[in-house]
PDB file as gemmi writes it, atoms N, CA and C in Angstrom:
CRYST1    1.000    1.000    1.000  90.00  90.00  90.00 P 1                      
ATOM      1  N   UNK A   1      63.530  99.683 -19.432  1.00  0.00           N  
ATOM      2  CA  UNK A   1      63.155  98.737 -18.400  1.00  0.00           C  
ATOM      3  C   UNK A   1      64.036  98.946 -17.187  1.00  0.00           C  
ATOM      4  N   UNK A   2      63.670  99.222 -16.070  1.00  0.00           N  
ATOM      5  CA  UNK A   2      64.582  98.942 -14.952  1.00  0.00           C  
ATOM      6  C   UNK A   2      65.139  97.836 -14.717  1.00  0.00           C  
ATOM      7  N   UNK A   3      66.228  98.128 -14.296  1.00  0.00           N  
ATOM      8  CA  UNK A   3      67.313  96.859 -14.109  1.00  0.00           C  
ATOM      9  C   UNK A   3      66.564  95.901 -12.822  1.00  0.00           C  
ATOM     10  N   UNK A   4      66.010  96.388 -11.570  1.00  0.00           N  
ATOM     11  CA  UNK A   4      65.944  95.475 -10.741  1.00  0.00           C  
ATOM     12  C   UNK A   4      64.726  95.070 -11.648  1.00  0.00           C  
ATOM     13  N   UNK A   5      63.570  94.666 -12.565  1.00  0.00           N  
ATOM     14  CA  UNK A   5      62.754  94.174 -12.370  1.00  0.00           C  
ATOM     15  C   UNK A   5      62.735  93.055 -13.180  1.00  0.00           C  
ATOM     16  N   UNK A   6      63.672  92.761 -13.732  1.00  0.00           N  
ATOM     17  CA  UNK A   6      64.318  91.776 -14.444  1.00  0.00           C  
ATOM     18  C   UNK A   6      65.221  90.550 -13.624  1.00  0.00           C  
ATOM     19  N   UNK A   7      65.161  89.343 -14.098  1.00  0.00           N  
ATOM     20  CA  UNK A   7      66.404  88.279 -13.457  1.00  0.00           C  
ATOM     21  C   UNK A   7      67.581  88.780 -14.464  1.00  0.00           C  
ATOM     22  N   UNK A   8      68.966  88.659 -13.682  1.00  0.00           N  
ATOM     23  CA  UNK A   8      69.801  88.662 -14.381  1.00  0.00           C  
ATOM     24  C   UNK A   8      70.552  87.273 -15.041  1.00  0.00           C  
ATOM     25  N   UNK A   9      70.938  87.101 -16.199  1.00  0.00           N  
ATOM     26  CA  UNK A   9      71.490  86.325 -16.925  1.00  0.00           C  
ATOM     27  C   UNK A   9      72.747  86.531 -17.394  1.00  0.00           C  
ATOM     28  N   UNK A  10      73.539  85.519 -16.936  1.00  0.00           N  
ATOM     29  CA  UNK A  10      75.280  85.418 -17.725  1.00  0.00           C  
ATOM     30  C   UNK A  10      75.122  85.044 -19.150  1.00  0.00           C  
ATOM     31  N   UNK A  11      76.048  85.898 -19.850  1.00  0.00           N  
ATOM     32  CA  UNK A  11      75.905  85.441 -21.665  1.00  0.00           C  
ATOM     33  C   UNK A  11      77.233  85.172 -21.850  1.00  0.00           C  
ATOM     34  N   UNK A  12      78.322  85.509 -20.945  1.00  0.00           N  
ATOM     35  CA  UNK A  12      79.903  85.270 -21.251  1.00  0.00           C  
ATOM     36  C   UNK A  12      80.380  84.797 -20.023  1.00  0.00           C  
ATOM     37  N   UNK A  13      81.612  83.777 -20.164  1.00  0.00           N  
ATOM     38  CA  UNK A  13      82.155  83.266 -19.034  1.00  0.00           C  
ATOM     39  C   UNK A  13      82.831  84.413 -18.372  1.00  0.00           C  
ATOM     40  N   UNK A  14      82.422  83.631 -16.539  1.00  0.00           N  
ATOM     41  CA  UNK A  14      82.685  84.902 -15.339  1.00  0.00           C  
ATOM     42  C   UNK A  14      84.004  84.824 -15.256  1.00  0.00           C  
ATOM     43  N   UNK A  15      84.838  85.794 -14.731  1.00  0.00           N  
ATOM     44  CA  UNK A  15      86.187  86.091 -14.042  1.00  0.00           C  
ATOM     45  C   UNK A  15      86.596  86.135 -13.048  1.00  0.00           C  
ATOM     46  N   UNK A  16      86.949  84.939 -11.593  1.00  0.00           N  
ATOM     47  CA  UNK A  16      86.285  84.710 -11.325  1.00  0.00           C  
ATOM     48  C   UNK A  16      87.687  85.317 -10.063  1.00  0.00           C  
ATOM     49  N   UNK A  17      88.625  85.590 -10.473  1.00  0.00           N  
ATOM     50  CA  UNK A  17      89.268  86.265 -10.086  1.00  0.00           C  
ATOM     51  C   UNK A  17      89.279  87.807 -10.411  1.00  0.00           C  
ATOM     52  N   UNK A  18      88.767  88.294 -11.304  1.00  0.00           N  
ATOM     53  CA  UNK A  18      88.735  90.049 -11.666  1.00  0.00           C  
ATOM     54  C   UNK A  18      87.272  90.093 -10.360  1.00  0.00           C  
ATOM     55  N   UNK A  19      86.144  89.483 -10.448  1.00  0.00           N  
ATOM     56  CA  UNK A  19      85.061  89.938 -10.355  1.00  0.00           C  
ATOM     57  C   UNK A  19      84.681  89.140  -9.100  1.00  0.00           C  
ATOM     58  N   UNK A  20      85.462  88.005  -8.384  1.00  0.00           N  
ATOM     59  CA  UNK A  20      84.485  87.528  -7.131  1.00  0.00           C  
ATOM     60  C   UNK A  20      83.819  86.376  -8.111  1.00  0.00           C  
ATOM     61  N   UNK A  21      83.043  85.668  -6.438  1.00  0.00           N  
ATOM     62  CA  UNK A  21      82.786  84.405  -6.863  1.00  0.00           C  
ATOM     63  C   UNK A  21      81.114  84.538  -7.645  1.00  0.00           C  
ATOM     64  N   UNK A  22      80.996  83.874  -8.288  1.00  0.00           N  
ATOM     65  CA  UNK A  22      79.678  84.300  -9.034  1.00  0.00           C  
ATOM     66  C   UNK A  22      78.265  83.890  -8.572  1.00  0.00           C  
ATOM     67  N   UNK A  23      77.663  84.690  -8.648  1.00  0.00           N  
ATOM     68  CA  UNK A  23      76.261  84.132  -7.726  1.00  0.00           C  
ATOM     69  C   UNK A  23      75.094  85.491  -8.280  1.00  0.00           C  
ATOM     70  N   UNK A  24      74.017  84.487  -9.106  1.00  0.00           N  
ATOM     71  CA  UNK A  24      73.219  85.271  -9.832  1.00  0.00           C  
ATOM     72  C   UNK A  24      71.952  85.697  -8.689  1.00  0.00           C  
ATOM     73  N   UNK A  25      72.005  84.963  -7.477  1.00  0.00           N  
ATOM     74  CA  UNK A  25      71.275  85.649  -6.223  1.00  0.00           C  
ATOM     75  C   UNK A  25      71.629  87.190  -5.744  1.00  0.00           C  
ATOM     76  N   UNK A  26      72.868  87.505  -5.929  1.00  0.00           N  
ATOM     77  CA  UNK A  26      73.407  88.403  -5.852  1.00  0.00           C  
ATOM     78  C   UNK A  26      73.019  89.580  -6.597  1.00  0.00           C  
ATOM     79  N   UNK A  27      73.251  89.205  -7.886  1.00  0.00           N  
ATOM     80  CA  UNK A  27      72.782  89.774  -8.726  1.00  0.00           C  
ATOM     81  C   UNK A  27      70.865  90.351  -9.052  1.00  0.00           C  
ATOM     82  N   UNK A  28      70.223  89.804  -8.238  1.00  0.00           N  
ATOM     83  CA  UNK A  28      69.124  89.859  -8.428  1.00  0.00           C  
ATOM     84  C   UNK A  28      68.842  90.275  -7.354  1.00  0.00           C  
ATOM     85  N   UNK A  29      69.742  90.852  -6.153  1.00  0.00           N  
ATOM     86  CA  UNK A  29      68.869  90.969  -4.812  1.00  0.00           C  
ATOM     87  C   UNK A  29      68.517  92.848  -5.477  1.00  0.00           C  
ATOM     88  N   UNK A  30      67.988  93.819  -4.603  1.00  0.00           N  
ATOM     89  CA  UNK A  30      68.062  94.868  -4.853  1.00  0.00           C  
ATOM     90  C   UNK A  30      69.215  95.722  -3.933  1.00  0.00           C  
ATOM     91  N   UNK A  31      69.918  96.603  -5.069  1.00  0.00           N  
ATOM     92  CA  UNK A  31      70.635  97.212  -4.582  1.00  0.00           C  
ATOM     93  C   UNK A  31      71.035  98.188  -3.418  1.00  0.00           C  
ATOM     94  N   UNK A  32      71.639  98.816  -3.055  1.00  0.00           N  
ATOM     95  CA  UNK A  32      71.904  99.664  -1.989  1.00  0.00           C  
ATOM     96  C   UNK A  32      71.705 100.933  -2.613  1.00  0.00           C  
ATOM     97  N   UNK A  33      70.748 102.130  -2.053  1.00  0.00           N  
ATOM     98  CA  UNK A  33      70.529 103.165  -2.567  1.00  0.00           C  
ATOM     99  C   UNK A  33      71.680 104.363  -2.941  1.00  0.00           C  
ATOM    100  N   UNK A  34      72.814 103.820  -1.837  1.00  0.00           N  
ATOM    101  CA  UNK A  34      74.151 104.748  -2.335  1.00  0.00           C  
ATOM    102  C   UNK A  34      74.669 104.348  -3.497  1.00  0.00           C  
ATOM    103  N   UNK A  35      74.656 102.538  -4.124  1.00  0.00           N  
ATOM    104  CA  UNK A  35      75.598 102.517  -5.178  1.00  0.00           C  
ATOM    105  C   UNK A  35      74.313 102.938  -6.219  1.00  0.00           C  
ATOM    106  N   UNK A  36      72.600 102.963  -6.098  1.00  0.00           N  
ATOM    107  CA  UNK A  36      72.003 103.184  -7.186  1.00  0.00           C  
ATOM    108  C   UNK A  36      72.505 105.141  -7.243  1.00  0.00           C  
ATOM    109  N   UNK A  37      72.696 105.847  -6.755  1.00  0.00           N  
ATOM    110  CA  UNK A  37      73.179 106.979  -7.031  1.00  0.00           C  
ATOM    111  C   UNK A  37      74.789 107.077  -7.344  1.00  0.00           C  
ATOM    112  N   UNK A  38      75.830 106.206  -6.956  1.00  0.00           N  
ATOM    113  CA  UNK A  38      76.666 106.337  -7.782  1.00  0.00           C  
ATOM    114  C   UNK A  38      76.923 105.868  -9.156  1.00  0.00           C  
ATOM    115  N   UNK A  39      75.811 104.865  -9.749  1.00  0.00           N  
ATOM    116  CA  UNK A  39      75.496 104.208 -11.130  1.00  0.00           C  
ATOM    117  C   UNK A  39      75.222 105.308 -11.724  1.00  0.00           C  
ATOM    118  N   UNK A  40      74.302 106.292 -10.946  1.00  0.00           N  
ATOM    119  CA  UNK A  40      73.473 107.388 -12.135  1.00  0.00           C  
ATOM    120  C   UNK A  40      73.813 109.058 -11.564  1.00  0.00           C  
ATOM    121  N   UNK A  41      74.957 109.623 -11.020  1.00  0.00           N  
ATOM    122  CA  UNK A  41      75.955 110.143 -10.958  1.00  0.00           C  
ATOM    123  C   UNK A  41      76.215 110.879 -12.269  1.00  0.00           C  
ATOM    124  N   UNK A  42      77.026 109.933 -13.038  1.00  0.00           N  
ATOM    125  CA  UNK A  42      77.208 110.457 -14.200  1.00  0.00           C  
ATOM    126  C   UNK A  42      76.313 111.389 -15.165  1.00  0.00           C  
ATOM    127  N   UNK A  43      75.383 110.227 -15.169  1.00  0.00           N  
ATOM    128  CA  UNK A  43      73.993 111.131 -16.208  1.00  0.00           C  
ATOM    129  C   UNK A  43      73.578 111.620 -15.397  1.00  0.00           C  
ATOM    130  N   UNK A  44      73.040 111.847 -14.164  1.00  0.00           N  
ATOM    131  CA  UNK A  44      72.767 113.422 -13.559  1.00  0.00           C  
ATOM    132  C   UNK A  44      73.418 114.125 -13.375  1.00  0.00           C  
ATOM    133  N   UNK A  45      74.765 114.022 -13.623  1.00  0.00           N  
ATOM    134  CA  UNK A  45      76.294 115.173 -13.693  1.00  0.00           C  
ATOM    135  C   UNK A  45      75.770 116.230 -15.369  1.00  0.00           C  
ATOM    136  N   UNK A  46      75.513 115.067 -16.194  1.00  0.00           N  
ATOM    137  CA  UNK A  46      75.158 115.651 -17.530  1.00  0.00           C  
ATOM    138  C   UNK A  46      73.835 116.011 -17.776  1.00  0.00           C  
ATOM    139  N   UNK A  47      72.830 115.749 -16.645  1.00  0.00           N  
ATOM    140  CA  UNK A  47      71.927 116.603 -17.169  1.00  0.00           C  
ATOM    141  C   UNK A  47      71.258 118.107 -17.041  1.00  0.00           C  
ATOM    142  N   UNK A  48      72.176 117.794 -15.659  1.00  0.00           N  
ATOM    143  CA  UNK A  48      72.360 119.301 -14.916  1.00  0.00           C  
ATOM    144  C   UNK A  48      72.827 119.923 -15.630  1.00  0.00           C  
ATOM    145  N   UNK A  49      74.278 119.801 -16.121  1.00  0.00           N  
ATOM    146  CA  UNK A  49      74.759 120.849 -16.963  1.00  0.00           C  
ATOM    147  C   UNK A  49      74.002 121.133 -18.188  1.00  0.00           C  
ATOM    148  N   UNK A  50      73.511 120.003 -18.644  1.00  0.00           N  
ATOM    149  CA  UNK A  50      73.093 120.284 -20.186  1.00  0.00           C  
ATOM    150  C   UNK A  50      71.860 121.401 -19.730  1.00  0.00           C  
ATOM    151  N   UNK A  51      70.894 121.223 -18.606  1.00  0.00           N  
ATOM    152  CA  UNK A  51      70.240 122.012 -18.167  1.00  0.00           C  
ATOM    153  C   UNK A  51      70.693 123.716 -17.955  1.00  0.00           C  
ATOM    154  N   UNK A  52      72.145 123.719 -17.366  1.00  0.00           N  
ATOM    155  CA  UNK A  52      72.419 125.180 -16.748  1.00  0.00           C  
ATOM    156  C   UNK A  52      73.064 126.008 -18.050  1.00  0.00           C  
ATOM    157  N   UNK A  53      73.685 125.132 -19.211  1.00  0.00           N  
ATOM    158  CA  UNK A  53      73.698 125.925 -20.973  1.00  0.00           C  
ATOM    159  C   UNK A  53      73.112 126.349 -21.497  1.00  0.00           C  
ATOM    160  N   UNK A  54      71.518 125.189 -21.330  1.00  0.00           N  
ATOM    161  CA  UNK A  54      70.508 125.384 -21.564  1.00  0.00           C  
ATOM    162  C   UNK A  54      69.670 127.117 -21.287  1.00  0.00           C  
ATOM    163  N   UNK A  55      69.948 127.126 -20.057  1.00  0.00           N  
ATOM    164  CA  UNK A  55      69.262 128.148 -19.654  1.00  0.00           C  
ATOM    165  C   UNK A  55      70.518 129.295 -19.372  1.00  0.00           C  
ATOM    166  N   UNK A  56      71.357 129.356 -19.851  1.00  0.00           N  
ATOM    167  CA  UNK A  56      72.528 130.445 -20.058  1.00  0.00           C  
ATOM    168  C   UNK A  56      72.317 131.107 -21.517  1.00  0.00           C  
ATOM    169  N   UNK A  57      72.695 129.730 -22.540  1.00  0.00           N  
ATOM    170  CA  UNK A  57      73.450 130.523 -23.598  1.00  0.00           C  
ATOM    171  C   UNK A  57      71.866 129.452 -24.295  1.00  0.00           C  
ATOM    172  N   UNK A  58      70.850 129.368 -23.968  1.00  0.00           N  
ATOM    173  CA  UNK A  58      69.955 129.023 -25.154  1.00  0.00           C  
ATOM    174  C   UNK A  58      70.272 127.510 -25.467  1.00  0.00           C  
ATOM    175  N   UNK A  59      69.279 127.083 -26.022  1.00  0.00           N  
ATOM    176  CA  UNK A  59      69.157 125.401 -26.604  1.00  0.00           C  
ATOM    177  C   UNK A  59      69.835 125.380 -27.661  1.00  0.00           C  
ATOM    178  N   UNK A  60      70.612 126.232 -28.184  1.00  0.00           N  
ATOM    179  CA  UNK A  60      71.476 125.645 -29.708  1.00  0.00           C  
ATOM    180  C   UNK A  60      72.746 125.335 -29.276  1.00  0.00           C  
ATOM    181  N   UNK A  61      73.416 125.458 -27.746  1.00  0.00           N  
ATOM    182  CA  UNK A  61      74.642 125.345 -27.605  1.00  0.00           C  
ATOM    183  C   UNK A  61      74.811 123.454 -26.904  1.00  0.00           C  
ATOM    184  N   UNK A  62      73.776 123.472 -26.363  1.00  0.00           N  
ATOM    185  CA  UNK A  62      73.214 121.832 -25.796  1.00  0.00           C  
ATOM    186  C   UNK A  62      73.026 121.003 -26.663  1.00  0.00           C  
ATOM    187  N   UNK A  63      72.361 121.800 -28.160  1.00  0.00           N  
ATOM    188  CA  UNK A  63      71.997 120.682 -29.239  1.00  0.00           C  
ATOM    189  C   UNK A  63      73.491 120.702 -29.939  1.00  0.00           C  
ATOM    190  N   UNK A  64      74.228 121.371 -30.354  1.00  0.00           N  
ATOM    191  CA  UNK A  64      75.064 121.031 -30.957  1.00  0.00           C  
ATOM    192  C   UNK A  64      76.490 120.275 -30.309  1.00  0.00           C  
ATOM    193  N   UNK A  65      76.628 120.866 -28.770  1.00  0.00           N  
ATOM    194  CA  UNK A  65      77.370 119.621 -28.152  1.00  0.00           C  
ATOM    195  C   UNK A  65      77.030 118.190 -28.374  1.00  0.00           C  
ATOM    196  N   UNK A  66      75.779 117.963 -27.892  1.00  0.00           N  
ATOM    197  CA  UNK A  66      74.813 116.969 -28.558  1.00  0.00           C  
ATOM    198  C   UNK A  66      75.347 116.163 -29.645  1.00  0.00           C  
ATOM    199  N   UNK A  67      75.079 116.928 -30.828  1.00  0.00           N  
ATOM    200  CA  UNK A  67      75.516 116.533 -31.677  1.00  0.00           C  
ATOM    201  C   UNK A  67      77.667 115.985 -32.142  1.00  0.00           C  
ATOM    202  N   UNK A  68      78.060 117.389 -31.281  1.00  0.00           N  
ATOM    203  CA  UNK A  68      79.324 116.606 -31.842  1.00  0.00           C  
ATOM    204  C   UNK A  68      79.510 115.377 -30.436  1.00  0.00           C  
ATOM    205  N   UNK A  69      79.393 115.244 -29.623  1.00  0.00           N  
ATOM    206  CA  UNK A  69      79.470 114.193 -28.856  1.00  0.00           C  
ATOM    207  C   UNK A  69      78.888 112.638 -29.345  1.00  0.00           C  
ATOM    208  N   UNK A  70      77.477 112.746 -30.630  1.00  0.00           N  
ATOM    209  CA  UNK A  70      77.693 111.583 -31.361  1.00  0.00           C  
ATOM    210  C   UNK A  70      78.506 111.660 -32.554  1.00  0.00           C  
ATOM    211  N   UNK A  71      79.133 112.258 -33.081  1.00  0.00           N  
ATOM    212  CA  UNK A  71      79.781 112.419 -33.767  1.00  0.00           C  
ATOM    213  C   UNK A  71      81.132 111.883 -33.553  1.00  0.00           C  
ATOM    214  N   UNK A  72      81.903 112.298 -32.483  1.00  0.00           N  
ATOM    215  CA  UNK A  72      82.557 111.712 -32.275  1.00  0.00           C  
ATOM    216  C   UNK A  72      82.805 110.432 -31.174  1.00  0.00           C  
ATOM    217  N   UNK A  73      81.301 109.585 -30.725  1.00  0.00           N  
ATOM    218  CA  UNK A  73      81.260 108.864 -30.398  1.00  0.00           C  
ATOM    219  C   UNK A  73      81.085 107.645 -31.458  1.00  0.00           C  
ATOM    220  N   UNK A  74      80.474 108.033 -32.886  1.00  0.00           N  
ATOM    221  CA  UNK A  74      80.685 106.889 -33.703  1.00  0.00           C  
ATOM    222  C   UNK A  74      82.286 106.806 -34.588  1.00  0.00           C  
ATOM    223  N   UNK A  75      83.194 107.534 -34.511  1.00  0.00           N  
ATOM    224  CA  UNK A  75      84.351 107.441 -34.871  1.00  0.00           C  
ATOM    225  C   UNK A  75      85.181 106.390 -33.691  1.00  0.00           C  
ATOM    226  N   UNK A  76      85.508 104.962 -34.903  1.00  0.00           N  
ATOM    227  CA  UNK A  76      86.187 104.166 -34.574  1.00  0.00           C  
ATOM    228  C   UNK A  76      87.496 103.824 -35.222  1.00  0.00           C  
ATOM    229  N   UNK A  77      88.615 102.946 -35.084  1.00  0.00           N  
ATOM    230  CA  UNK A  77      89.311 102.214 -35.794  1.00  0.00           C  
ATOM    231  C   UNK A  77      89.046 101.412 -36.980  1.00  0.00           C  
ATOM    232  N   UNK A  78      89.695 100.485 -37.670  1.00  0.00           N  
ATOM    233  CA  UNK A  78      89.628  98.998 -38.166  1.00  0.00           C  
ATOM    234  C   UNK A  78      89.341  98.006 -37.240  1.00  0.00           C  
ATOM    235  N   UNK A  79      88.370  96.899 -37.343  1.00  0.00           N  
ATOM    236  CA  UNK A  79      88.417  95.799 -36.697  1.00  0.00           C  
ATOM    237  C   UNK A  79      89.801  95.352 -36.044  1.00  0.00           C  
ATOM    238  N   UNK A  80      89.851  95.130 -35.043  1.00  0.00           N  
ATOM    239  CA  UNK A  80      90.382  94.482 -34.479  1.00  0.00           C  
ATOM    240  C   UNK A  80      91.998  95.409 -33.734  1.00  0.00           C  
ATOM    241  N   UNK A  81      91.551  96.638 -34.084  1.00  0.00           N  
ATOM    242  CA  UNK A  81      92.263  97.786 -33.593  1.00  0.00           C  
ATOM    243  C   UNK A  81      91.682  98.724 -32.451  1.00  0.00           C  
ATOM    244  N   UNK A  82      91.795  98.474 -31.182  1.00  0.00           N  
ATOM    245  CA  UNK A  82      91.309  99.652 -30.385  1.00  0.00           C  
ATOM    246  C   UNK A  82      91.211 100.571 -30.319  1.00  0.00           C  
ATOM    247  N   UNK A  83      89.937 101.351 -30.502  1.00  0.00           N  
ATOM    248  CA  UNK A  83      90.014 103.261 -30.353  1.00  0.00           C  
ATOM    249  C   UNK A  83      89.855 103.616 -29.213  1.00  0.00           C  
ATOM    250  N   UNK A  84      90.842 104.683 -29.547  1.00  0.00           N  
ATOM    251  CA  UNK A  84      91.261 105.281 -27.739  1.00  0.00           C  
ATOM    252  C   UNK A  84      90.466 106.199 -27.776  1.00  0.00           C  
ATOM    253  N   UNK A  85      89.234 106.739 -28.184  1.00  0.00           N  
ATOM    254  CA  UNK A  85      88.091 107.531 -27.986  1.00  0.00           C  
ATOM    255  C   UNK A  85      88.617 109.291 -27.577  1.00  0.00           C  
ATOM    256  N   UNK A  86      89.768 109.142 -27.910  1.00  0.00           N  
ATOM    257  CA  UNK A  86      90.433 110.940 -27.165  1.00  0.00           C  
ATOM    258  C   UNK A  86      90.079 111.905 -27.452  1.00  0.00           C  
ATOM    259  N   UNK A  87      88.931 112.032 -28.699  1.00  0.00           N  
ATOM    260  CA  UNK A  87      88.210 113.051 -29.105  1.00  0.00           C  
ATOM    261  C   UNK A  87      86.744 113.461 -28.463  1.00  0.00           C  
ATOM    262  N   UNK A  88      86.150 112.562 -27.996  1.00  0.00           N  
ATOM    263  CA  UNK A  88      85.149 112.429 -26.977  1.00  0.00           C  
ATOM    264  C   UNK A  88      85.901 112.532 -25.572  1.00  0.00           C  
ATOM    265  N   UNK A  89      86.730 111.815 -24.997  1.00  0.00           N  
ATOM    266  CA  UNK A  89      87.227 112.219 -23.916  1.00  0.00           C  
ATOM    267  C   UNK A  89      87.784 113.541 -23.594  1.00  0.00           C  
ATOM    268  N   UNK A  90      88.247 114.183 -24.667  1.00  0.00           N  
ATOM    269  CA  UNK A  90      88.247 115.874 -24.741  1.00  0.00           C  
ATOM    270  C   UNK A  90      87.266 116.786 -24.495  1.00  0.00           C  
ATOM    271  N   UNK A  91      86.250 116.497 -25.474  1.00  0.00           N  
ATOM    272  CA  UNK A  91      84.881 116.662 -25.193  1.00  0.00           C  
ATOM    273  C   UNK A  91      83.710 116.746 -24.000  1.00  0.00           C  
ATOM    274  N   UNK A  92      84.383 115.484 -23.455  1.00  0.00           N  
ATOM    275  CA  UNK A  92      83.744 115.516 -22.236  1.00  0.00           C  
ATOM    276  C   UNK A  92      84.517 115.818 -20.997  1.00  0.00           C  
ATOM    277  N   UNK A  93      85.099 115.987 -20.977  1.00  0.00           N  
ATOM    278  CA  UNK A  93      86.189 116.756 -19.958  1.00  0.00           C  
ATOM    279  C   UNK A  93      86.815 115.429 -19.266  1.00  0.00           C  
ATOM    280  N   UNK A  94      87.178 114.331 -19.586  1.00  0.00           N  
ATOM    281  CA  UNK A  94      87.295 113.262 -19.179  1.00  0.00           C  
ATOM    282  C   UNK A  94      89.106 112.742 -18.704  1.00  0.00           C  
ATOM    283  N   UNK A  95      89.757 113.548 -19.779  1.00  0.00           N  
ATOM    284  CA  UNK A  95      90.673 113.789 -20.395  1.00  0.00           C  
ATOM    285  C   UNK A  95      91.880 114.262 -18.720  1.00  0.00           C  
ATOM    286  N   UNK A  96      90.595 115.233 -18.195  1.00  0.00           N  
ATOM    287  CA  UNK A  96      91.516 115.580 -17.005  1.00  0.00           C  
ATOM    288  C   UNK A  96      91.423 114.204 -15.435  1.00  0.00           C  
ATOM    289  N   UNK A  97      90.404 113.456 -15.932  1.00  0.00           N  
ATOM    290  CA  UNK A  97      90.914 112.749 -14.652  1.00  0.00           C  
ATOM    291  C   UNK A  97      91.431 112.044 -14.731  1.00  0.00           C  
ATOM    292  N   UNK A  98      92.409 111.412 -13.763  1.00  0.00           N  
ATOM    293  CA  UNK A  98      93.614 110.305 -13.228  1.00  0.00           C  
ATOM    294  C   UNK A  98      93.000 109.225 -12.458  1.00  0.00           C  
ATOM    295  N   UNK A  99      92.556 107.936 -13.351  1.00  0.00           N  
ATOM    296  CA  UNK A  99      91.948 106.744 -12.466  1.00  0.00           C  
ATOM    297  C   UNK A  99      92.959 105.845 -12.520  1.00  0.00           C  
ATOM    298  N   UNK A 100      92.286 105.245 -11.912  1.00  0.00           N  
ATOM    299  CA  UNK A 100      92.755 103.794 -11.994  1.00  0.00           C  
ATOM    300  C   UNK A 100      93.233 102.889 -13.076  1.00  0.00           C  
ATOM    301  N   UNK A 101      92.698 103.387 -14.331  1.00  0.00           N  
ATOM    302  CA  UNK A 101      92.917 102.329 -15.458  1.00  0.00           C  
ATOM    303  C   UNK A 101      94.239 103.359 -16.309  1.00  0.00           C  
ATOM    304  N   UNK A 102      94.079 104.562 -15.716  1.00  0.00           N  
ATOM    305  CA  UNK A 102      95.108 105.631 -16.305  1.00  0.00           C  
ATOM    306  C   UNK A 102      96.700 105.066 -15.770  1.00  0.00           C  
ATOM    307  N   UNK A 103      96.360 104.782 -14.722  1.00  0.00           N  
ATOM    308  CA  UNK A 103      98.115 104.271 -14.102  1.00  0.00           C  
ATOM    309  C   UNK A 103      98.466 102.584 -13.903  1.00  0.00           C  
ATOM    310  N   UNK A 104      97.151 101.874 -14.293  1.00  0.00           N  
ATOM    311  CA  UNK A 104      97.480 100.293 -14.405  1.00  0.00           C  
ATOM    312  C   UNK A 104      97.555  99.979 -15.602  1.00  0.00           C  
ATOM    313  N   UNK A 105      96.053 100.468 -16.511  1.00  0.00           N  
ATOM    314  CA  UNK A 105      96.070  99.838 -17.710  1.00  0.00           C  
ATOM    315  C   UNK A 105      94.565  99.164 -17.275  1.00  0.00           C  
ATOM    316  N   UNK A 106      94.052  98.824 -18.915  1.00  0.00           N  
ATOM    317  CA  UNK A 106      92.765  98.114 -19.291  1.00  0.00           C  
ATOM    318  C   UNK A 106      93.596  96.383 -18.693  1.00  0.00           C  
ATOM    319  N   UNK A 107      92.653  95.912 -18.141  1.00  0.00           N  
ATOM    320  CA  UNK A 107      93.284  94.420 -18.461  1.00  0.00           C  
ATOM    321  C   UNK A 107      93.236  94.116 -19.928  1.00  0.00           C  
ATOM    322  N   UNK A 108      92.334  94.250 -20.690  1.00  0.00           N  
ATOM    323  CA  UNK A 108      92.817  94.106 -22.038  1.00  0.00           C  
ATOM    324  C   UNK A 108      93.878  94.058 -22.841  1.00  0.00           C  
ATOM    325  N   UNK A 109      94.227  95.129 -21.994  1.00  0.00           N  
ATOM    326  CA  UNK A 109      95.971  95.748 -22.862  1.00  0.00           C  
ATOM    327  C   UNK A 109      97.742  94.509 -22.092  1.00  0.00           C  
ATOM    328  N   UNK A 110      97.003  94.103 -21.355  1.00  0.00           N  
ATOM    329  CA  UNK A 110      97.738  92.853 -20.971  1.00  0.00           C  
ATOM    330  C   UNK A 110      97.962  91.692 -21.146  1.00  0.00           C  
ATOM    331  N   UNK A 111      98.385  90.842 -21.580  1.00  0.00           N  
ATOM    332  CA  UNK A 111      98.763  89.597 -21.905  1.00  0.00           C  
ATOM    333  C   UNK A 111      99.065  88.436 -21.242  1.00  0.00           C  
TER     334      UNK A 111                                                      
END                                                                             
């Protein structure tokens, strides 16, 4: 389903300091065509490539990335223990960039 053709609905209390003041008008207007291409960025980052393997080294090298990428996307912790996902972030080359949450921290991880 596309996101704009839906109303949006809160299911958890807002933050109202992380995120701005809350307003589900907002949420429902339609977006700006630059941030709808930086939302989907990513997966057209990955489909290109999966495309240019594709047509290099053949469809068995796409399917089996494929595959270990769920593989090691369903490897978790114990309840109530955070997985730091570093085997997928290897995987996906993720590993090399330096954001924002790399030099502050998850708010999560704060108290």
């Amino acid at each position: 389903m596309d996101s704009t053709s839906y109303l949006p609905m809160h299911f958890d209390a807002h933050d109202t300091l992380r995120n701005g003041l809350c307003s589900l008008k907002y949420d429902a207007a339609p977006k700006h065509p630059v941030e709808i291409i930086q939302m989907n960025s990513k997966n057209d980052q990955l489909n290109s490539r999966t495309q240019m393997l594709k047509d290099i080294y053949g469809a068995a090298l796409p399917a089996r990335m494929h595959l270990e990428n769920q593989i090691l996307s369903k490897f978790h912790r114990l309840p109530g223990i955070p997985s730091s996902n570093l085997g997928l972030e290897v995987l996906n080359g993720d590993l090399d960039d330096f954001t924002f949450e790399s030099f502050i921290g998850l708010p999560e991880d704060h108290f």
